[in-house]
C-alpha positions, 0 to 999 in steps of 0.5 A: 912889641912890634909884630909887623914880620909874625907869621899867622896861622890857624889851630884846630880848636873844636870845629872852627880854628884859631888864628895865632901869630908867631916870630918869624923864625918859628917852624910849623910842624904838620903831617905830610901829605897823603892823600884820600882814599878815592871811593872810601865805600869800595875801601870800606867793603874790600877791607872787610871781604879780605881781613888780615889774619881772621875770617871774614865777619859772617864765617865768625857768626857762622862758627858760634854754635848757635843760630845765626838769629840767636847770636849776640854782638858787641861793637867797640866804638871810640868816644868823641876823644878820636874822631873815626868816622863811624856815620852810617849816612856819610860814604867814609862811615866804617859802622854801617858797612859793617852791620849790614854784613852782620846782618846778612849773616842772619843777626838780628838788630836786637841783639847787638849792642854798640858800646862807646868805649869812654874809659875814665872819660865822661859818657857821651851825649845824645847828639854826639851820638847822632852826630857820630853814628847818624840817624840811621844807626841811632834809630836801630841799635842800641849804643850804650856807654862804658862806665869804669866804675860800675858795679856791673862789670865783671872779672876777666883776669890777673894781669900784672898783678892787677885784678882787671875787669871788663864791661859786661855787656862786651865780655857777654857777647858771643862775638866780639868787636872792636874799632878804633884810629889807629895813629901815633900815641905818646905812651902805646906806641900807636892807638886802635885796636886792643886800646878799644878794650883797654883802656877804652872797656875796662875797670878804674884799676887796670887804667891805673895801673896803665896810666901809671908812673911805672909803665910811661917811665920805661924808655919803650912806652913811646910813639911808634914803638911796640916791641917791649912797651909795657902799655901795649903789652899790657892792653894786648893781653887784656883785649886776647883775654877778652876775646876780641875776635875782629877789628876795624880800624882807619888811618886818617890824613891831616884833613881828617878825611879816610886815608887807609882802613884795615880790618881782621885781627888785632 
């Protein structure tokens, strides 16, 4: 076959590329442009100061009828399946902005507990984790992964005829955390938010049930689409069942670079 007019191009794969060639008439889809946010850290800190729809982080702490000293904290994070930029040492990490203020809120280090929300995936690595969260974080909070069918989760709710559990160190917490990506998704319409609890927290039946057949077959459960769509309905109810009571989530451009981040309520 003579190849000499194909066309090369470059595919992601991991963290090198490889080089394909296709027929000259192929169309190469690719995100539009948009750009990066210059001065991410400024972005990060005015997100967090002016959440949307929820009090800022420390009148959260504040409001929990206890010492500040004695407060538990759980932070959802996303598994190394979404690349969100969490690194505390990179000027785009979103985690350690957010546990200084935690932190100034009068929380100590000890009592918050960072849980990778890996659903039905494998847990992940130590050098993932360094790799995701930096030396820093690593070194001074606990990071724990879910386990989806561990004897130690613990009842939340009947949700559409399924009993749902949830990740007990999450559910115990007194404030609750959640952080994702948020971008088009096949079946959710978008990802982020309330997906950091479902699937990301929950037990092996609830994920079923929104994996299943019955919800991908509705005509709703599509990209960009949320109104009437089984699978974010379902997952909203679940993460307000939960509890969540602020969230963080970053949209990305084609470079993977911060291109928006958002925080508040779900």
């Amino acid at each position: 076959m003579n190849t000499s007019g194909w066309k090369n191009i470059n595919l992601e794969y991991g963290k090198d590329f490889l080089e394909i060639r296709v027929p000259p008439w192929c169309d190469i889809l690719k995100m539009g442009y948009i750009p990066a946010l210059k001065n991410p850290e400024e972005h990060i800190e005015n997100a967090l100061s002016n959440p949307i729809g929820s009090l800022p982080i420390k009148d959260i702490i504040s409001s929990c009828k206890k010492s500040p000293s004695k407060v538990s904290i759980a932070i959802a994070v996303s598994d190394n399946t979404r690349p969100v930029p969490y690194n505390g040492e990179k000027e785009d990490g979103i985690l350690l902005p957010l546990l200084k203020r935690v932190k100034k809120a009068g929380v100590k280090n000890k009592n918050i507990k960072i849980i990778v929300g890996t659903g039905t995936h494998l847990p992940t690595s130590n050098q993932w984790k360094k790799e995701a969260f930096g030396k820093f974080i690593i070194d001074k909070y606990e990071i724990i992964d879910h386990n989806c069918t561990s004897s130690d989760l613990r009842y939340l709710a009947n949700i559409d005829g399924v009993s749902v559990e949830i990740n007990r160190q999450f559910l115990e917490a007194d404030v609750h955390i959640v952080t994702g990506l948020v971008e088009p998704h096949f079946m959710a319409g978008v990802s982020g938010g309330r997906k950091a609890i479902c699937p990301g927290l929950v037990n092996l039946e609830a994920t079923y049930l929104f994996h299943g057949a019955e919800f991908m077959d509705n005509p709703n459960a599509t990209n960009l689409i949320l109104k009437n769509n089984p699978c974010h309905n379902f997952a909203l109810r679940v993460a307000r069942k939960a509890g969540v009571d602020f969230s963080v989530n970053v949209v990305l451009n084609g470079e993977m670079k911060l291109a928006g981040v958002f925080a508040g309520d779900l």
